[in-house]
Every structure is written in C-alpha cells, then in structure tokens.
Chimera marker file (.cmm) of the C-alpha trace (Angstrom):
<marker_set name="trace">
<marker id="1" x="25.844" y="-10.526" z="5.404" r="1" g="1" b="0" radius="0.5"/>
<marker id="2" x="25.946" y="-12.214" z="8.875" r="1" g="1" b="0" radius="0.5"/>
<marker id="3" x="23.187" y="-13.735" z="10.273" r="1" g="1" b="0" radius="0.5"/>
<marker id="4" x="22.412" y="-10.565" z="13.193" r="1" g="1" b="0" radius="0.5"/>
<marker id="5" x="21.897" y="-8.495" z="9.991" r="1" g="1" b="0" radius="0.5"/>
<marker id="6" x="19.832" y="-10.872" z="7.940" r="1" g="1" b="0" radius="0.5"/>
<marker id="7" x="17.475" y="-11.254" z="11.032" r="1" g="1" b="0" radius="0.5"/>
<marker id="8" x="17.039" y="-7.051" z="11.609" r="1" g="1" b="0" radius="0.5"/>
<marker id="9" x="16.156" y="-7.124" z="7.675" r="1" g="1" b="0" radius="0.5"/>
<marker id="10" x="13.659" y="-9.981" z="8.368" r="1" g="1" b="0" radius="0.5"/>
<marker id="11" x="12.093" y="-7.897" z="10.718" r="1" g="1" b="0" radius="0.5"/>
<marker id="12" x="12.469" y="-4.723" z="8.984" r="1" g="1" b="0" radius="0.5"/>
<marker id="13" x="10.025" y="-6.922" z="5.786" r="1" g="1" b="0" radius="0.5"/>
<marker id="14" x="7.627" y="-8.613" z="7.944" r="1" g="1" b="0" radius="0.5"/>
<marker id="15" x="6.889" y="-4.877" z="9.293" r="1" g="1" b="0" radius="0.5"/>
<marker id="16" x="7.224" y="-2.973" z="5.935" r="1" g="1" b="0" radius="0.5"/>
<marker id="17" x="4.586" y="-6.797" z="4.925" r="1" g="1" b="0" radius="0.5"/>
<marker id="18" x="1.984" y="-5.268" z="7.833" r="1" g="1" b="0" radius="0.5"/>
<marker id="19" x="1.968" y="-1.232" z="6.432" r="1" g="1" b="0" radius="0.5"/>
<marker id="20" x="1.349" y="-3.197" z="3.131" r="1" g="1" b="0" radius="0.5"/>
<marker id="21" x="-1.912" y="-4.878" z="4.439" r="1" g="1" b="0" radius="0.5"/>
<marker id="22" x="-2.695" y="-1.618" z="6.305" r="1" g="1" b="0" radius="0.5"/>
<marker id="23" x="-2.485" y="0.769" z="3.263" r="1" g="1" b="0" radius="0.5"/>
<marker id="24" x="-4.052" y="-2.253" z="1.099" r="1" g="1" b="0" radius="0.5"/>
<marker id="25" x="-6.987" y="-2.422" z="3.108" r="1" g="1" b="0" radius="0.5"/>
<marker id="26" x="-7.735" y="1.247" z="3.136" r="1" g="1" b="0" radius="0.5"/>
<marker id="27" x="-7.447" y="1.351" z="-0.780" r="1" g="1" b="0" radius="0.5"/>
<marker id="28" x="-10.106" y="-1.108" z="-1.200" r="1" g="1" b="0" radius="0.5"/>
<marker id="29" x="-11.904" y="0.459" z="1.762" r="1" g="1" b="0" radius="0.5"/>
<marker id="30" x="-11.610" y="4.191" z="-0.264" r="1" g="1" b="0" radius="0.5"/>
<marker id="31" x="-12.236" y="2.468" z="-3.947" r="1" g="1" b="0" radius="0.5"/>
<marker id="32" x="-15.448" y="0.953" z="-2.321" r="1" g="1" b="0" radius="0.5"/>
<marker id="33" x="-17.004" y="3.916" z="-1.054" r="1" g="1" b="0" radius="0.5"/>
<marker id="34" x="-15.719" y="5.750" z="-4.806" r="1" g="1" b="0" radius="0.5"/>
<marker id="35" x="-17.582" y="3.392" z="-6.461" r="1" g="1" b="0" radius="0.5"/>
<marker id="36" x="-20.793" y="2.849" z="-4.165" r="1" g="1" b="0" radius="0.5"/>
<marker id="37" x="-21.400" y="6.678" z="-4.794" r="1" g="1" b="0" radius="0.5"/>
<marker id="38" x="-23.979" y="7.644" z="-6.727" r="1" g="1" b="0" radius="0.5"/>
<marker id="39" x="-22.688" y="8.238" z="-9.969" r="1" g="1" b="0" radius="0.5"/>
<marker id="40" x="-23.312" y="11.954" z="-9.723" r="1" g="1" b="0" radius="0.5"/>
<marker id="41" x="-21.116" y="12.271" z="-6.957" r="1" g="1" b="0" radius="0.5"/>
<marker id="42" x="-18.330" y="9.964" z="-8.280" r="1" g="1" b="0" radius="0.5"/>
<marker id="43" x="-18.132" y="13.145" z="-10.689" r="1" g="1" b="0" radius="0.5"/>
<marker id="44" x="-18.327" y="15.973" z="-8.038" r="1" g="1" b="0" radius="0.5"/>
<marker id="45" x="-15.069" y="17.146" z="-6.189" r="1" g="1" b="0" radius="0.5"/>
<marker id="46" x="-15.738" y="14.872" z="-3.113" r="1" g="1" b="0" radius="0.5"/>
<marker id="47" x="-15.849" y="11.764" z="-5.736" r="1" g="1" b="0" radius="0.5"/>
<marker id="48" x="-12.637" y="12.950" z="-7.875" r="1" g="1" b="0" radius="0.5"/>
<marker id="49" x="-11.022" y="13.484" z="-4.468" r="1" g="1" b="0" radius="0.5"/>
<marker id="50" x="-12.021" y="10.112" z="-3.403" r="1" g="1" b="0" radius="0.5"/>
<marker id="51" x="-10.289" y="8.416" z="-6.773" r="1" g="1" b="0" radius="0.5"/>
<marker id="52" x="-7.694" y="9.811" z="-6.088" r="1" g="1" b="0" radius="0.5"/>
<marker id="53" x="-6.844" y="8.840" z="-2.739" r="1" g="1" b="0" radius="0.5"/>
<marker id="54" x="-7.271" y="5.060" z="-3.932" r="1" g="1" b="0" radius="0.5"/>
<marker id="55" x="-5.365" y="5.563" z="-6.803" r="1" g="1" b="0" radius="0.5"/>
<marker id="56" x="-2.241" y="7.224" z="-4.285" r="1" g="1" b="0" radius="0.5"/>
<marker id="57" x="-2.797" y="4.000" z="-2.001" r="1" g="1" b="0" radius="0.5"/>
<marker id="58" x="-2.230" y="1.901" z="-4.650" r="1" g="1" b="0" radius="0.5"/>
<marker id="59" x="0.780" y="3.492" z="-5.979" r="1" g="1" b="0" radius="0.5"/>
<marker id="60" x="2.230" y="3.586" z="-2.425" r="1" g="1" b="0" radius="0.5"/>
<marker id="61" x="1.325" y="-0.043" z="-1.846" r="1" g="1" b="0" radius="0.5"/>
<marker id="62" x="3.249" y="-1.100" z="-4.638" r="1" g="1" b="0" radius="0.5"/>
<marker id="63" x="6.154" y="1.085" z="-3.709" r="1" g="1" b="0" radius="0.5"/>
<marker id="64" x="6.370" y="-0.830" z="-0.060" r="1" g="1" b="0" radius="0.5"/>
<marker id="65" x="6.110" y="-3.875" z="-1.889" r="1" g="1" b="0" radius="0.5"/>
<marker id="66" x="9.423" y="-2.669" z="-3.989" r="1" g="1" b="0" radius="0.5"/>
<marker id="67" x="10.972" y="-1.863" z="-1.002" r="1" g="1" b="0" radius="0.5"/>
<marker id="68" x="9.891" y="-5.528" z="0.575" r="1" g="1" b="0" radius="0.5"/>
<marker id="69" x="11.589" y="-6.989" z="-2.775" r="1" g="1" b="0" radius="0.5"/>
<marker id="70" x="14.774" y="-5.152" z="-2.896" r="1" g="1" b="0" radius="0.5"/>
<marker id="71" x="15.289" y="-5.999" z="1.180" r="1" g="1" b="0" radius="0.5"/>
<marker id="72" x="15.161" y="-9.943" z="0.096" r="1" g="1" b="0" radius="0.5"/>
<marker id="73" x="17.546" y="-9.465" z="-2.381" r="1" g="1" b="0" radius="0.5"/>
<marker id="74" x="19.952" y="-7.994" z="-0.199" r="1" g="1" b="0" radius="0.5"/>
<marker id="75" x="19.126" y="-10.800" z="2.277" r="1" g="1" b="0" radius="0.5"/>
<marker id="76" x="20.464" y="-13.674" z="-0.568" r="1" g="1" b="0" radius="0.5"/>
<link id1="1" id2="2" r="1" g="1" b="0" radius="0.2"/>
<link id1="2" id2="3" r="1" g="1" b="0" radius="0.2"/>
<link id1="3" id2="4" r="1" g="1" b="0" radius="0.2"/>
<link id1="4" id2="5" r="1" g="1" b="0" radius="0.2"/>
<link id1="5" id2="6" r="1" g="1" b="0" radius="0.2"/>
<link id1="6" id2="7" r="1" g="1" b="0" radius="0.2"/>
<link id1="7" id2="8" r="1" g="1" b="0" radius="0.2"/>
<link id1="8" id2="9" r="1" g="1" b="0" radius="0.2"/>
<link id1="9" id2="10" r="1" g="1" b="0" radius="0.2"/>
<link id1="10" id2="11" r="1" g="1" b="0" radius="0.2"/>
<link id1="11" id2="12" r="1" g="1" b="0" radius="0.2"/>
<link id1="12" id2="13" r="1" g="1" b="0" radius="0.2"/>
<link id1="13" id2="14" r="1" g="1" b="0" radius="0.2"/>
<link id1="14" id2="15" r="1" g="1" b="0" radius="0.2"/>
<link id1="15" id2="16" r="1" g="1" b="0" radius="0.2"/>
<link id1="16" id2="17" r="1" g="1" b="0" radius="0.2"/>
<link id1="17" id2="18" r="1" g="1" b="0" radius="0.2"/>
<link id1="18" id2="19" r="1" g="1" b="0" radius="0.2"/>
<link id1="19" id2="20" r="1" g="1" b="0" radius="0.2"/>
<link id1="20" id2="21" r="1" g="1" b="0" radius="0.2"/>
<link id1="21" id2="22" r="1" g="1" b="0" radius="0.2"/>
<link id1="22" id2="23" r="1" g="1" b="0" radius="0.2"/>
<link id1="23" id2="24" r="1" g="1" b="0" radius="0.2"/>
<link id1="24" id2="25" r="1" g="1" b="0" radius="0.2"/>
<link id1="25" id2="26" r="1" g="1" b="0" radius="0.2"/>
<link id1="26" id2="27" r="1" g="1" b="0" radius="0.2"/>
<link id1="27" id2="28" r="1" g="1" b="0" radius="0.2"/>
<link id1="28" id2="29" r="1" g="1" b="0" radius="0.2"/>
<link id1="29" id2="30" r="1" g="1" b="0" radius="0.2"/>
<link id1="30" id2="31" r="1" g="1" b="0" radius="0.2"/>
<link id1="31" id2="32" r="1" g="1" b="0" radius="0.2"/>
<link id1="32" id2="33" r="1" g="1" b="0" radius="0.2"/>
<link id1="33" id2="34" r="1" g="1" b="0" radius="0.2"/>
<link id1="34" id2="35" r="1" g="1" b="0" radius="0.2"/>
<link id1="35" id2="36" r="1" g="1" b="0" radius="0.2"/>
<link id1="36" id2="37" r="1" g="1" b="0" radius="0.2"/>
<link id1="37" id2="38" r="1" g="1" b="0" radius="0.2"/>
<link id1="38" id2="39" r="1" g="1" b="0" radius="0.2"/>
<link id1="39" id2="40" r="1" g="1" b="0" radius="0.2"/>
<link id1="40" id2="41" r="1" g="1" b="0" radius="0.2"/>
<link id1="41" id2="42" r="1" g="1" b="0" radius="0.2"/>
<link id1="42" id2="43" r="1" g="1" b="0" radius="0.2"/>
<link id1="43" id2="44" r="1" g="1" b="0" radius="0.2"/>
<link id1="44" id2="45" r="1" g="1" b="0" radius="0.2"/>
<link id1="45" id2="46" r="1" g="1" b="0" radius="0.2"/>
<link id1="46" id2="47" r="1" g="1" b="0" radius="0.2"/>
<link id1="47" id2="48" r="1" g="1" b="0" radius="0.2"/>
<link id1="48" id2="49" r="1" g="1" b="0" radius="0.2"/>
<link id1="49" id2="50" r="1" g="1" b="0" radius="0.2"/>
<link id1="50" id2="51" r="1" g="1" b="0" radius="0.2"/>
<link id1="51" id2="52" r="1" g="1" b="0" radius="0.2"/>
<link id1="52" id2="53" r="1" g="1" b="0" radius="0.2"/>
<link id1="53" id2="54" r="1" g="1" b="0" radius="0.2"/>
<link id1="54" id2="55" r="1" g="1" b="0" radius="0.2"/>
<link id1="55" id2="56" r="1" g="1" b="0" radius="0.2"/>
<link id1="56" id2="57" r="1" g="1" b="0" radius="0.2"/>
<link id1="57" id2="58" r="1" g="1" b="0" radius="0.2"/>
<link id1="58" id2="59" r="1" g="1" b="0" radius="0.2"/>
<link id1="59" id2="60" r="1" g="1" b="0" radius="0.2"/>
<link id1="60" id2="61" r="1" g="1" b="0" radius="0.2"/>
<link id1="61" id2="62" r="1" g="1" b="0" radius="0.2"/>
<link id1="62" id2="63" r="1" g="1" b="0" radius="0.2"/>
<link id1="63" id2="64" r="1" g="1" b="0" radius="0.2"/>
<link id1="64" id2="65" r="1" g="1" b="0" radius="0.2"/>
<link id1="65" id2="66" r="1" g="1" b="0" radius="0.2"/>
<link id1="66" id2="67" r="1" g="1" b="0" radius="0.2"/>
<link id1="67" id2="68" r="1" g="1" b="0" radius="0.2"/>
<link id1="68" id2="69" r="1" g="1" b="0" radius="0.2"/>
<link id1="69" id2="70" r="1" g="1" b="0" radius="0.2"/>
<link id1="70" id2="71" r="1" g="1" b="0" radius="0.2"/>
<link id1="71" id2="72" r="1" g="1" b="0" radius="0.2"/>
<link id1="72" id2="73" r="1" g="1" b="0" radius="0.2"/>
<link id1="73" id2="74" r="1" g="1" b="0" radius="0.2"/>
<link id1="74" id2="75" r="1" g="1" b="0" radius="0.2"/>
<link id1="75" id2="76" r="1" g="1" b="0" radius="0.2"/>
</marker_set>
C-alpha cells in the first residue's frame, strides 16, 4: 500500500474514531436516563424501548470499532 492510500485510510479511522465517541456518548446518555427512571417505568414500553436503544448503541459502537481495527490492519 503506498503512502497516498495509507493516509485516505488514516483519515477514513480518525473519522469512523469521532462517530465512535458520538454514538458512545449517546449510549451512556440513553442508559442514564433508562436507569434514572423510576423503576416502574424502566418496566413500561417507554423504559423497554429505552433499553433497547442503549443496548443497539452499544452493539453499533463496537461494530465501528471492528471496522476501525480491520482498517489498521490493512494499513500494516
């Protein structure tokens, strides 16, 4: 790989490194407010729904960080 290309992938994880922190924050932002509820609304649709979303932020958080890792390895 020449060093044009390695550069464009360098970009391509330090942006792919700032969704990360964007999705990461709003995870912890959404588990907060899940588990600030009052526990009978943690158990209501609005509280299920709200699980939910933090548990889908965290799975797509670690998927960008896959992504981040198999970039670098084509960088090497």
């Amino acid at each position: 790989m020449n060093n044009q290309r390695r550069k464009d992938l360098q970009i391509a994880i330090d942006e792919l490194g700032s969704v990360q922190s964007n999705v990461s924050n709003c995870q912890e932002e959404e588990q907060e407010y899940f588990d600030t509820m009052p526990e009978g609304l943690q158990g209501s649709e609005k509280g299920d729904r709200a699980s939910e979303v933090a548990d889908e932020l965290m799975d797509i958080e670690t998927c960008i960080q896959d992504l981040i890792d198999r970039l670098s390895e084509c960088m090497e």
